[in-house]
C-alpha positions as CSV (number, residue, x, y, z in Angstrom):
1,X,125.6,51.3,104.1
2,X,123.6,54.6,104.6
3,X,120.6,53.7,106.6
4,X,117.5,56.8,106.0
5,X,114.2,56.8,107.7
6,X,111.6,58.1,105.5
7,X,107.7,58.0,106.0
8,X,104.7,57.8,103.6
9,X,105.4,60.4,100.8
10,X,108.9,61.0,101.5
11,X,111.3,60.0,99.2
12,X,115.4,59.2,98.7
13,X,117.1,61.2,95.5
14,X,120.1,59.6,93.7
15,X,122.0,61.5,91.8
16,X,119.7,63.3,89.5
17,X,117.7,60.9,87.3
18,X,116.5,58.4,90.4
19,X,114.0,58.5,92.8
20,X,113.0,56.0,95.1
21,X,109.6,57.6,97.3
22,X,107.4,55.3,99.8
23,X,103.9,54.9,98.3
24,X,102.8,53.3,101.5
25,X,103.0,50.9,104.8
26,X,100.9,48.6,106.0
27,X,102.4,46.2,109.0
28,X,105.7,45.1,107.9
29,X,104.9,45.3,104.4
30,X,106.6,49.0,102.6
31,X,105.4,49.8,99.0
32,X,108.4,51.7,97.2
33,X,108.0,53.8,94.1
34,X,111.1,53.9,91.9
35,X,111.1,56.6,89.0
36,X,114.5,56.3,86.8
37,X,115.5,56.4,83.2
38,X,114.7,53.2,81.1
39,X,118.4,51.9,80.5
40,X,118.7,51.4,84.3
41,X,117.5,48.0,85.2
42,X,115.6,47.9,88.4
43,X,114.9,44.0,89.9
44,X,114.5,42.7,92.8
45,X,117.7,41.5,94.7
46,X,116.4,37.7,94.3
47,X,115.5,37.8,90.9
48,X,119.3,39.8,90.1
49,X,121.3,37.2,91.9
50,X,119.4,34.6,89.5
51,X,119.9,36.4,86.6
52,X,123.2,36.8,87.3
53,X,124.0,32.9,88.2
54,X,122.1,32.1,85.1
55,X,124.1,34.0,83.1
56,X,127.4,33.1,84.6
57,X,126.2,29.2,83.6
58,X,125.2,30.0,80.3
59,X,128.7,32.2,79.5
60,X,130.4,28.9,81.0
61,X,128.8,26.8,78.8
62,X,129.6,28.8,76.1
63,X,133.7,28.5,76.6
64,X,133.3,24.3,77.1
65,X,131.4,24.7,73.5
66,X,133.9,26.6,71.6
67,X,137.0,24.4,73.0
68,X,134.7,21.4,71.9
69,X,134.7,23.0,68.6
70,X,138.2,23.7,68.7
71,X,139.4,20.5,69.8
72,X,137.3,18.0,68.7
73,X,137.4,14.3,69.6
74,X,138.6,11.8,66.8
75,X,137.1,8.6,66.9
């Protein structure tokens, strides 16, 4: 992990089409500005990790479907 110390203003460049500058700070609080292309999705780590579970569940649910479909149960 690369750890940077940046104050008010200052900002973090990656590669050439992000960049991530620190709007402000109040207490323990940091306000980040993020400035990147529109294909590259930006979230917050706890929203990711959900959207990521949620689709994992739903791509599962998808394979017990279709081997339903395929193999279905004769009464």
């Amino acid at each position: 992990m690369l750890v940077l110390t940046r104050k008010q203003g200052e900002s973090i460049q990656i590669n050439d089409d992000i960049e991530i500058k620190v709007l402000s700070v109040d207490g323990d609080q940091i306000k980040l500005g993020i400035d990147a292309p529109k294909h590259v999705d930006i979230h917050r780590k706890e929203v990711y990790q959900q959207i990521t579970q949620e689709n994992q569940e739903a791509s599962q649910l998808s394979r017990n479907t279709i081997n339903l479909l395929k193999n279905p149960k004769k009464d």
